[in-house]
mmCIF file of the N, C-alpha and C atoms, coordinates in Angstrom:
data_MODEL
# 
_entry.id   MODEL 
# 
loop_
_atom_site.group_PDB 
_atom_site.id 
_atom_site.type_symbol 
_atom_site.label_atom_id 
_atom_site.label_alt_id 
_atom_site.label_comp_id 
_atom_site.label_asym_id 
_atom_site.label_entity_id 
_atom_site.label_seq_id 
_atom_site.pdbx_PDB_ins_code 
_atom_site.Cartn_x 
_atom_site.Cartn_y 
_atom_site.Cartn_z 
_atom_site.occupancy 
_atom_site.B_iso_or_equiv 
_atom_site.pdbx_formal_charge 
_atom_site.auth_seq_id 
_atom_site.auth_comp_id 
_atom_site.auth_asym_id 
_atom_site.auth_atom_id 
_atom_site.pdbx_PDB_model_num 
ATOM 1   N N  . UNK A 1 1  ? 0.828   -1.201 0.000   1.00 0.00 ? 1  UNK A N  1 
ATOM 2   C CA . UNK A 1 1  ? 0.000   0.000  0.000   1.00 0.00 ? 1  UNK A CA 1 
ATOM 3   C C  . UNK A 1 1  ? 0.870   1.261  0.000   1.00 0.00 ? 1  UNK A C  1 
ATOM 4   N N  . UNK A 1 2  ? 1.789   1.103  0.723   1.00 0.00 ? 2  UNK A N  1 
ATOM 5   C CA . UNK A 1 2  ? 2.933   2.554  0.702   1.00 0.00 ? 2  UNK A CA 1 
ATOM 6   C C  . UNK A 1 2  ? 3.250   2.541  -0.075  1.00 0.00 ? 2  UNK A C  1 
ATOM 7   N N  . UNK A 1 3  ? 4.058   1.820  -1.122  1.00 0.00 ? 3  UNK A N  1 
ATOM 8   C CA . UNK A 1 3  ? 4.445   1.909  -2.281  1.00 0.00 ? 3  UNK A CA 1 
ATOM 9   C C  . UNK A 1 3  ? 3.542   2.606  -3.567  1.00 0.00 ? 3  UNK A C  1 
ATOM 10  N N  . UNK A 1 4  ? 2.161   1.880  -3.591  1.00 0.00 ? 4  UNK A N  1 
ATOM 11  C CA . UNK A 1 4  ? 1.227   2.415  -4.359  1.00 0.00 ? 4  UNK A CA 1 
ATOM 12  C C  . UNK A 1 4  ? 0.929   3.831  -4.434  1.00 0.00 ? 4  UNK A C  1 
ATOM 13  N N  . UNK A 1 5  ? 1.227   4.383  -2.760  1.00 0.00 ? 5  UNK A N  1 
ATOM 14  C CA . UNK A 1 5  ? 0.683   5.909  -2.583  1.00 0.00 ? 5  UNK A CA 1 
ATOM 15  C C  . UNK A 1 5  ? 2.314   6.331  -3.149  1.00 0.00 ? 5  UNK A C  1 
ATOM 16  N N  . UNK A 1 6  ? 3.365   6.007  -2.868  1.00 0.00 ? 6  UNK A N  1 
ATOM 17  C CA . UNK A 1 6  ? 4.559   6.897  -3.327  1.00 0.00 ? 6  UNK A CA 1 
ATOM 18  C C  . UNK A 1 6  ? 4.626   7.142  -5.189  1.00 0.00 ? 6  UNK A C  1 
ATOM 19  N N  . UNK A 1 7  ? 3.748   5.550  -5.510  1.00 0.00 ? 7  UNK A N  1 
ATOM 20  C CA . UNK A 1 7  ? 3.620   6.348  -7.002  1.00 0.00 ? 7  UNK A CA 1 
ATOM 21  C C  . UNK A 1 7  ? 2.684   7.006  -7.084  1.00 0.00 ? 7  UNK A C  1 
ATOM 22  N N  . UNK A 1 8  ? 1.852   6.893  -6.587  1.00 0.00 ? 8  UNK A N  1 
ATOM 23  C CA . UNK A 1 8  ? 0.622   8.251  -6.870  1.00 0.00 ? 8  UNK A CA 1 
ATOM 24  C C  . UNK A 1 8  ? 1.067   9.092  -6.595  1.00 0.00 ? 8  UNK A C  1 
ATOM 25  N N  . UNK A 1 9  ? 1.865   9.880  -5.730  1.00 0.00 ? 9  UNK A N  1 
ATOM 26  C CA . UNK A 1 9  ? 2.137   11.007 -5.349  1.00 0.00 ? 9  UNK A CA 1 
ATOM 27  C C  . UNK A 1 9  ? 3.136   11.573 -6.307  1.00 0.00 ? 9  UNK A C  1 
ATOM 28  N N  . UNK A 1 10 ? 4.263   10.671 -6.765  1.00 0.00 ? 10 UNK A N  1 
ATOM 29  C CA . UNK A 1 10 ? 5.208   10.778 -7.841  1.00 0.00 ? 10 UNK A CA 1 
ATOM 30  C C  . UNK A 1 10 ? 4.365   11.188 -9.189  1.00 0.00 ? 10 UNK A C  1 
ATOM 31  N N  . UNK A 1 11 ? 3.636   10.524 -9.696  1.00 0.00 ? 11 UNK A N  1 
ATOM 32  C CA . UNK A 1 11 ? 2.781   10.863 -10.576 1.00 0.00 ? 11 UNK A CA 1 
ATOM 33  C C  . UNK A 1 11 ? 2.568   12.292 -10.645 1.00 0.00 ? 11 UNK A C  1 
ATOM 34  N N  . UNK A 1 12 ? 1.586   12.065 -9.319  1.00 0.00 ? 12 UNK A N  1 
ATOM 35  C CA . UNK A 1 12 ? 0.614   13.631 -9.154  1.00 0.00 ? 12 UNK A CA 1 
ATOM 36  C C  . UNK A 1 12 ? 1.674   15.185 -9.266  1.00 0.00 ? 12 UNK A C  1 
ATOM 37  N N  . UNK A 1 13 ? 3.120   15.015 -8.839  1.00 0.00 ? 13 UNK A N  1 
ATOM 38  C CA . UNK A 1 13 ? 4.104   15.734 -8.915  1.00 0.00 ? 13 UNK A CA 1 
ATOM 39  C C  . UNK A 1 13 ? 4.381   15.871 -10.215 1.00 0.00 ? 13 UNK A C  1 
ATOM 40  N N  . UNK A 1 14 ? 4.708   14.924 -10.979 1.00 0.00 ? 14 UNK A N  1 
ATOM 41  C CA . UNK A 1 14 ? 5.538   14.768 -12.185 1.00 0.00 ? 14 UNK A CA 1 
ATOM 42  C C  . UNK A 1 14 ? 4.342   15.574 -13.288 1.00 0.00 ? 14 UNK A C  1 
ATOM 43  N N  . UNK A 1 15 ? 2.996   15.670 -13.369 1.00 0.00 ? 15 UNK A N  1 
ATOM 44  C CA . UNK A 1 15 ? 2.204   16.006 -14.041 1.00 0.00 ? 15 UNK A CA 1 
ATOM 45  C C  . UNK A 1 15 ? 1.684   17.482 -13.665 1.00 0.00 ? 15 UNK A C  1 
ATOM 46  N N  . UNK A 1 16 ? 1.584   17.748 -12.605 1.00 0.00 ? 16 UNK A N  1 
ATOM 47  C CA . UNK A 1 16 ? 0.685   18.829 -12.102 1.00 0.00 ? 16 UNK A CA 1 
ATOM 48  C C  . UNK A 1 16 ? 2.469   19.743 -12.421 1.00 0.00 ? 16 UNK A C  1 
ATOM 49  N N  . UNK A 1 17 ? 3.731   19.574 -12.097 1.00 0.00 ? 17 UNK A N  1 
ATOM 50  C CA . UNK A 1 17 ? 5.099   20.163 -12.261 1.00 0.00 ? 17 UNK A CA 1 
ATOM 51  C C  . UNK A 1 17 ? 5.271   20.327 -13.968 1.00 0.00 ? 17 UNK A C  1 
ATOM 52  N N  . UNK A 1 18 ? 4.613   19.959 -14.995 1.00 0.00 ? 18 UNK A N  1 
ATOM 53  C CA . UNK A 1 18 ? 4.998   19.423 -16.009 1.00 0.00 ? 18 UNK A CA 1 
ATOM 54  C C  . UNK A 1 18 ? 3.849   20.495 -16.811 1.00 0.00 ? 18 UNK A C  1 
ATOM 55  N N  . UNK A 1 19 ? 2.961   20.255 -16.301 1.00 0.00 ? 19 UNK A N  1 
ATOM 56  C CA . UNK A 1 19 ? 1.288   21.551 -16.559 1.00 0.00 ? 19 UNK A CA 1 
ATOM 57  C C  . UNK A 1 19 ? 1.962   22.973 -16.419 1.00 0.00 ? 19 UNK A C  1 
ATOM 58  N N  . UNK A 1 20 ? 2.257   22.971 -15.224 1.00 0.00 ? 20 UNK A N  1 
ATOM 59  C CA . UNK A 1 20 ? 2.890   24.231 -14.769 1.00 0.00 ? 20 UNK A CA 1 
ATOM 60  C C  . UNK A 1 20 ? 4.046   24.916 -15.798 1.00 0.00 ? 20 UNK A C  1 
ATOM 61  N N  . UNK A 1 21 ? 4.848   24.170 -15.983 1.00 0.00 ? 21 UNK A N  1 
ATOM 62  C CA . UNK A 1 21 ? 5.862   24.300 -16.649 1.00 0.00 ? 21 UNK A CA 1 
ATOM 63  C C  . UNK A 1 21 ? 5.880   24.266 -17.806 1.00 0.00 ? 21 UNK A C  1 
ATOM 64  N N  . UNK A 1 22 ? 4.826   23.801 -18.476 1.00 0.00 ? 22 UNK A N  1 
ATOM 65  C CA . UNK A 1 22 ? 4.470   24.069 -19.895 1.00 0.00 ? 22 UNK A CA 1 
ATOM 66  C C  . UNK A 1 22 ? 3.068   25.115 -19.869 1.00 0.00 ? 22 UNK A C  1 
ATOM 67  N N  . UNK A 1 23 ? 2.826   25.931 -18.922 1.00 0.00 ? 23 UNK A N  1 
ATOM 68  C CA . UNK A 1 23 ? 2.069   27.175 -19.227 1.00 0.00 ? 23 UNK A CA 1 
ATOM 69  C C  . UNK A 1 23 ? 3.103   27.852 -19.315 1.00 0.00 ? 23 UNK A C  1 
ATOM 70  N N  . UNK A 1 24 ? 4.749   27.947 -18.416 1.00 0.00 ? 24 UNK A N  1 
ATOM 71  C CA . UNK A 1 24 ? 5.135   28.759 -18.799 1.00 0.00 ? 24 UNK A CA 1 
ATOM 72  C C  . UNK A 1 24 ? 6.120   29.655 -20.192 1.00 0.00 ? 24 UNK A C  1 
ATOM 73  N N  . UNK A 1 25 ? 5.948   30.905 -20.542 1.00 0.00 ? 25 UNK A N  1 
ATOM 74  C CA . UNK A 1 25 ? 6.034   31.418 -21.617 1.00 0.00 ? 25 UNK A CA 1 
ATOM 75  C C  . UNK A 1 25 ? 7.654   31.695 -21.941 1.00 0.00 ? 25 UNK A C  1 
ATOM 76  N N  . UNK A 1 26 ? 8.139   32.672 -21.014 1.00 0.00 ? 26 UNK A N  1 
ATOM 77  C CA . UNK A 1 26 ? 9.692   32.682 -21.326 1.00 0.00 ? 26 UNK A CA 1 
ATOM 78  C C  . UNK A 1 26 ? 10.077  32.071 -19.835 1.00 0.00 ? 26 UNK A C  1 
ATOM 79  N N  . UNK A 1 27 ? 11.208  31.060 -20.272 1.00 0.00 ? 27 UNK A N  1 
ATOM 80  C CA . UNK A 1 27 ? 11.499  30.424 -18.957 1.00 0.00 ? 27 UNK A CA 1 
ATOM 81  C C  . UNK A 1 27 ? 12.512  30.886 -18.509 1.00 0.00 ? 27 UNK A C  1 
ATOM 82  N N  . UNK A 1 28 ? 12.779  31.186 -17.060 1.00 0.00 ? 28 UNK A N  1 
ATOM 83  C CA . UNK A 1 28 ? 14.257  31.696 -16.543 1.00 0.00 ? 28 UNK A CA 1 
ATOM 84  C C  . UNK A 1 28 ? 13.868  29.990 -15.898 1.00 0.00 ? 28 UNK A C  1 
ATOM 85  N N  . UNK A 1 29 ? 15.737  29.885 -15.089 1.00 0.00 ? 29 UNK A N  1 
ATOM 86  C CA . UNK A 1 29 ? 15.912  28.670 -14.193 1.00 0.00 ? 29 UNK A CA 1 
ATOM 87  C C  . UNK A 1 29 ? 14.940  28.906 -12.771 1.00 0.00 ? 29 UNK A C  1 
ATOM 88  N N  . UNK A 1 30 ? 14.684  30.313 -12.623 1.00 0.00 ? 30 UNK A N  1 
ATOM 89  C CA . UNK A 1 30 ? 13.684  30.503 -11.375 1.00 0.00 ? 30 UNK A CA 1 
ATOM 90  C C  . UNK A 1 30 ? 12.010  29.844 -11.160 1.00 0.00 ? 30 UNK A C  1 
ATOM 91  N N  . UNK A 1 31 ? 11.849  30.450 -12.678 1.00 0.00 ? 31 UNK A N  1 
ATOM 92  C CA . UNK A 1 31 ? 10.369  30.297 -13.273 1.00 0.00 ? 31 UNK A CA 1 
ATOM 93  C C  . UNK A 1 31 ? 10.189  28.632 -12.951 1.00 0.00 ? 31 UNK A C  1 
ATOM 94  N N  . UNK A 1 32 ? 11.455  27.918 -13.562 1.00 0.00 ? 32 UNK A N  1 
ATOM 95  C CA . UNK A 1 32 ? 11.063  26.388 -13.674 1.00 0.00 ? 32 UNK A CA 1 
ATOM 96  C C  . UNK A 1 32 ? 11.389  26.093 -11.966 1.00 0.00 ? 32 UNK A C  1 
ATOM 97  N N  . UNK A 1 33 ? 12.156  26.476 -11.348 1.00 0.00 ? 33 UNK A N  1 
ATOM 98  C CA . UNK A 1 33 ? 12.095  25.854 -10.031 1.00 0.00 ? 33 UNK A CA 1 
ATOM 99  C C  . UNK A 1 33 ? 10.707  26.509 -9.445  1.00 0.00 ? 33 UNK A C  1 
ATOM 100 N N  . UNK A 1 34 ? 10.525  27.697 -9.194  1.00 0.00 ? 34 UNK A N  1 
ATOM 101 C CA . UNK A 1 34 ? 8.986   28.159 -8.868  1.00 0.00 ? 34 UNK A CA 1 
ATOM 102 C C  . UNK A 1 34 ? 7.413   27.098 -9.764  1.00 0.00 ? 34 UNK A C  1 
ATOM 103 N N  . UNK A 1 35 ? 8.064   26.569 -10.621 1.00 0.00 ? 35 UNK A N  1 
ATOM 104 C CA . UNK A 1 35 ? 7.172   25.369 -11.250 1.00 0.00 ? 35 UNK A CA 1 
ATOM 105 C C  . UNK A 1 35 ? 6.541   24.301 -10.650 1.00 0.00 ? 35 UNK A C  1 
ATOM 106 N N  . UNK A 1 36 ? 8.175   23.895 -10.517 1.00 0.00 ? 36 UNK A N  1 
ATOM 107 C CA . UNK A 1 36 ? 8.274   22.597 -9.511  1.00 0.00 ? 36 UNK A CA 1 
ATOM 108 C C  . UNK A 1 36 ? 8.139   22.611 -8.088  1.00 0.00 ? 36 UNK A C  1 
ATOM 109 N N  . UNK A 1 37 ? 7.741   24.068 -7.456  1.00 0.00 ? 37 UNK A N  1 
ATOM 110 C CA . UNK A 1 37 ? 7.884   24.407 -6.339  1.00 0.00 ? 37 UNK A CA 1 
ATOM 111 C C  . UNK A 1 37 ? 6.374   24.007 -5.871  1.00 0.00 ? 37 UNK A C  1 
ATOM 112 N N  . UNK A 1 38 ? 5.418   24.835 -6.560  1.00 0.00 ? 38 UNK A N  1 
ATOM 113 C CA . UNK A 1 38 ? 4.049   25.438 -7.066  1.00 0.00 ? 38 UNK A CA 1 
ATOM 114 C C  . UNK A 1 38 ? 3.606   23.190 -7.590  1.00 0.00 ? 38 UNK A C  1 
ATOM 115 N N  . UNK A 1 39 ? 4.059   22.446 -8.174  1.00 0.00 ? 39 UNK A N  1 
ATOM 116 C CA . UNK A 1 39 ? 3.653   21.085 -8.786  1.00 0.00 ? 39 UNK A CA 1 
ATOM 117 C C  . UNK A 1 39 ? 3.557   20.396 -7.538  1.00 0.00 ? 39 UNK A C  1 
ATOM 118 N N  . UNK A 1 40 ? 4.875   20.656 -6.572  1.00 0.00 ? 40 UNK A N  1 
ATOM 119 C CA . UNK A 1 40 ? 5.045   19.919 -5.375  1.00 0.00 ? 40 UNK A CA 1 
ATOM 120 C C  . UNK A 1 40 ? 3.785   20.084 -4.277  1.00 0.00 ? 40 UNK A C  1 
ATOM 121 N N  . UNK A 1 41 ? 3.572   21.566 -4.365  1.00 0.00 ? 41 UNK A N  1 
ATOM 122 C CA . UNK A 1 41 ? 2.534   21.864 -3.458  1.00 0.00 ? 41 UNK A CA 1 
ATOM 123 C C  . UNK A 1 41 ? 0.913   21.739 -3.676  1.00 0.00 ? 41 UNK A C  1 
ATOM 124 N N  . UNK A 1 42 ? 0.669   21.433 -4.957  1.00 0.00 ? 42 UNK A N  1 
ATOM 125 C CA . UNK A 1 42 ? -0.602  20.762 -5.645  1.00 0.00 ? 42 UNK A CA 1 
ATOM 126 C C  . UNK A 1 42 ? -0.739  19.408 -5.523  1.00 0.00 ? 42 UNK A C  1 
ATOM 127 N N  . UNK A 1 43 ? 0.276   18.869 -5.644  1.00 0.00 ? 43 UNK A N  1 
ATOM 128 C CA . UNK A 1 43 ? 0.529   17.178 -5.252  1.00 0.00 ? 43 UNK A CA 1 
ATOM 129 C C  . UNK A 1 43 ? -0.078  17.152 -4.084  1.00 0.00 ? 43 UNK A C  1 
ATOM 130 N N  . UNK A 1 44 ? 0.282   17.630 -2.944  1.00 0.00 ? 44 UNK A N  1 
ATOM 131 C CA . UNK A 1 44 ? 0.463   17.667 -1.791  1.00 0.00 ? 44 UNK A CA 1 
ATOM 132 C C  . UNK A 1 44 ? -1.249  17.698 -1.449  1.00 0.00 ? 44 UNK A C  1 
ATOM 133 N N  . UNK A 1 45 ? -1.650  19.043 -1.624  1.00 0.00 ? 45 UNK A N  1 
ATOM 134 C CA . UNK A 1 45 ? -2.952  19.247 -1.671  1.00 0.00 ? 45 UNK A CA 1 
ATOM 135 C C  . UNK A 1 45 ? -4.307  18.610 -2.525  1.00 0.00 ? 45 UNK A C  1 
ATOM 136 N N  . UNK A 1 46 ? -3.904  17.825 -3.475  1.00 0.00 ? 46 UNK A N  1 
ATOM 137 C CA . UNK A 1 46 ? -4.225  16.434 -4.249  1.00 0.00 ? 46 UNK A CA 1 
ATOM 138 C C  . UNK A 1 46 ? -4.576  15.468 -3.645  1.00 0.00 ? 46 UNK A C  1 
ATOM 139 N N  . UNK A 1 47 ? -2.936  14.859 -2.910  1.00 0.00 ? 47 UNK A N  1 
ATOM 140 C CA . UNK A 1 47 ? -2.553  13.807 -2.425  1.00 0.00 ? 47 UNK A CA 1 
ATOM 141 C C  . UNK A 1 47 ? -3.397  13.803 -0.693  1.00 0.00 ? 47 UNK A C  1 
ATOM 142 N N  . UNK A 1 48 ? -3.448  14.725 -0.453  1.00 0.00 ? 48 UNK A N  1 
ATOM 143 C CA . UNK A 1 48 ? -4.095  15.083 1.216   1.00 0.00 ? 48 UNK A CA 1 
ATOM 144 C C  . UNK A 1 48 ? -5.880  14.544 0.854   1.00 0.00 ? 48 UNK A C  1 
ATOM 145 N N  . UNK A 1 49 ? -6.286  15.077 0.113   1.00 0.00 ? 49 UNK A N  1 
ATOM 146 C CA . UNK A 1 49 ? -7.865  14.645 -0.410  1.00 0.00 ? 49 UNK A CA 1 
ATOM 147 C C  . UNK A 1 49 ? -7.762  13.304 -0.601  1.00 0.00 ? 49 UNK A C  1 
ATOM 148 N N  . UNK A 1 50 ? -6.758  12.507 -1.077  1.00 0.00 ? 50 UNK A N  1 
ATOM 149 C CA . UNK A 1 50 ? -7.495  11.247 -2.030  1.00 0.00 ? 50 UNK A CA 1 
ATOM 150 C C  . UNK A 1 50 ? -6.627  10.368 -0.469  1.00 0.00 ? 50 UNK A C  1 
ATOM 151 N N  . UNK A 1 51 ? -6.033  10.995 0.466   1.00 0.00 ? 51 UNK A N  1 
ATOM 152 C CA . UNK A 1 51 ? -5.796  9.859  1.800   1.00 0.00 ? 51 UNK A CA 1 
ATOM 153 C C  . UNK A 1 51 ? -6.843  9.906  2.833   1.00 0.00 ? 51 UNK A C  1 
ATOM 154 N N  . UNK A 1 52 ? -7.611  11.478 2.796   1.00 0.00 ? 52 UNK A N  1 
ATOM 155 C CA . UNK A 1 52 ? -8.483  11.660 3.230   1.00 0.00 ? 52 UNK A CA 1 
ATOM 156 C C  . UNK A 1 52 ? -10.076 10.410 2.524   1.00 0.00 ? 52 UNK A C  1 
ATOM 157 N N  . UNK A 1 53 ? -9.907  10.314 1.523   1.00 0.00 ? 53 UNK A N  1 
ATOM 158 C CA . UNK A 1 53 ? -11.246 9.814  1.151   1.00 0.00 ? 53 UNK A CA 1 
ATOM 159 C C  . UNK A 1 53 ? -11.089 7.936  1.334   1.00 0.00 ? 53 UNK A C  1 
ATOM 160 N N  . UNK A 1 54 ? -9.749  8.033  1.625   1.00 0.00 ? 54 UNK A N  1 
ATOM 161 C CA . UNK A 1 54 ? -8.927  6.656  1.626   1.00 0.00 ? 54 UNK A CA 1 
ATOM 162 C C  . UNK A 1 54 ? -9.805  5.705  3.096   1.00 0.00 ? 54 UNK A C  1 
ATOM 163 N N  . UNK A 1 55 ? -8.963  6.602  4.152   1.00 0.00 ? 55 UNK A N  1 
ATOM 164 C CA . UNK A 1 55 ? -9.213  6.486  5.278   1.00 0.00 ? 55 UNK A CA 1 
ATOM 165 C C  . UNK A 1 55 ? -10.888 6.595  5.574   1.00 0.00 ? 55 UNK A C  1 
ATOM 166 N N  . UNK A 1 56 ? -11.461 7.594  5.154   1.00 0.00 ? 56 UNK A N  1 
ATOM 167 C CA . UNK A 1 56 ? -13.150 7.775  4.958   1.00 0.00 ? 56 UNK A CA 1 
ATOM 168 C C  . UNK A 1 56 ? -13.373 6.119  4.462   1.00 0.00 ? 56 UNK A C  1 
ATOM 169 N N  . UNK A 1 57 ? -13.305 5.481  3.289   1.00 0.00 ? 57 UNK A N  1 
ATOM 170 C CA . UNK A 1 57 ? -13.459 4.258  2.850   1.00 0.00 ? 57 UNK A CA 1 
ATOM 171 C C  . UNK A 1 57 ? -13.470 3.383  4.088   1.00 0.00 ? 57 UNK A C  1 
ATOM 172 N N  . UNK A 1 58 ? -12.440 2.868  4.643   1.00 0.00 ? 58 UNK A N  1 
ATOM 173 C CA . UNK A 1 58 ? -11.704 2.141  5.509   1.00 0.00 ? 58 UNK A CA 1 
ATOM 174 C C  . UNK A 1 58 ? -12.510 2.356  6.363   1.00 0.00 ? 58 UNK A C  1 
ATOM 175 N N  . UNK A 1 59 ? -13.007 3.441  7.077   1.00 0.00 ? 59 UNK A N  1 
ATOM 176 C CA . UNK A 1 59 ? -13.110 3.514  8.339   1.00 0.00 ? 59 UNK A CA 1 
ATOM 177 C C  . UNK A 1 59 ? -14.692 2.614  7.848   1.00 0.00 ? 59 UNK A C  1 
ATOM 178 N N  . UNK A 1 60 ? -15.276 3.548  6.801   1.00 0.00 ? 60 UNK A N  1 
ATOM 179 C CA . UNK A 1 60 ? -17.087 2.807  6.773   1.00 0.00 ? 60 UNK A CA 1 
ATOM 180 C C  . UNK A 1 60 ? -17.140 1.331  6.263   1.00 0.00 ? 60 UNK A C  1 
ATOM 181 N N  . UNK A 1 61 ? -16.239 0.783  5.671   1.00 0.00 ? 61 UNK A N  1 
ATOM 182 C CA . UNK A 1 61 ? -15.995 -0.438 5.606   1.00 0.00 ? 61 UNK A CA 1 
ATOM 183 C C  . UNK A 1 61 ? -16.172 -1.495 7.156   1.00 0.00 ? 61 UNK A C  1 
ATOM 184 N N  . UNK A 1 62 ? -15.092 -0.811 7.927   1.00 0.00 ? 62 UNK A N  1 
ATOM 185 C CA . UNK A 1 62 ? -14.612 -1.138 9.556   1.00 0.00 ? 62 UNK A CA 1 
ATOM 186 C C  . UNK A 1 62 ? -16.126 -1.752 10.241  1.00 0.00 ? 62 UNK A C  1 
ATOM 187 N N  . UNK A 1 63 ? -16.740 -0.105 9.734   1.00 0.00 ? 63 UNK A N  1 
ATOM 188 C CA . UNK A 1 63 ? -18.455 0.011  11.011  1.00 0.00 ? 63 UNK A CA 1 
ATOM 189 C C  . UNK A 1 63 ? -19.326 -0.578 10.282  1.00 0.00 ? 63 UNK A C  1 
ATOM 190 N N  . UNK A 1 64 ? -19.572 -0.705 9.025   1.00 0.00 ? 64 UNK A N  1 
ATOM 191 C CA . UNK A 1 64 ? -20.539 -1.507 8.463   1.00 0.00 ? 64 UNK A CA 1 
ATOM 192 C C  . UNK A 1 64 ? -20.312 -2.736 8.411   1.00 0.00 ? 64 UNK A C  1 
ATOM 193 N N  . UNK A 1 65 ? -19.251 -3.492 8.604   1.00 0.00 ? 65 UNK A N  1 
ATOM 194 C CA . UNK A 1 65 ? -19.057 -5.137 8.484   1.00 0.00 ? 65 UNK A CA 1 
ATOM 195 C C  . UNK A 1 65 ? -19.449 -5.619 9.765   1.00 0.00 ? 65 UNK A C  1 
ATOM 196 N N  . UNK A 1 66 ? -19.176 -4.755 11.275  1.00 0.00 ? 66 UNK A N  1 
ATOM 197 C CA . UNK A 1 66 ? -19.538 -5.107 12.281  1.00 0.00 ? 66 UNK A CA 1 
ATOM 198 C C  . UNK A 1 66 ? -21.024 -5.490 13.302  1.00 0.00 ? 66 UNK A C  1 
# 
């Protein structure tokens, strides 16, 4: 299961960093690290929802089998 979430999260980085970075127009080396800065922190906020809905699953699974 950890493994599964480290590629999702890798994913969610590599794409949402990659969006970003191909809106931008003239690139300095700043622009692209502010990219990847800005990809990391969408992941993050992505990745927080879909552990949230994870755990939501799990838990009603838990109380309804009992």
């Amino acid at each position: 299961m950890k493994k599964n979430m480290w590629i999702l999260f890798i994913s969610l980085f590599v794409v949402f960093s990659f969006v970003d970075i191909m809106l931008l127009m003239d690139t300095n080396v700043s622009d692209i690290l502010g990219a990847l800065f800005l990809g990391a922190i969408q992941s993050l906020i992505v990745f927080t929802g879909v552990l949230i809905i994870i755990l939501l699953v799990k838990m009603i699974k838990k109380y309804t089998t009992n």
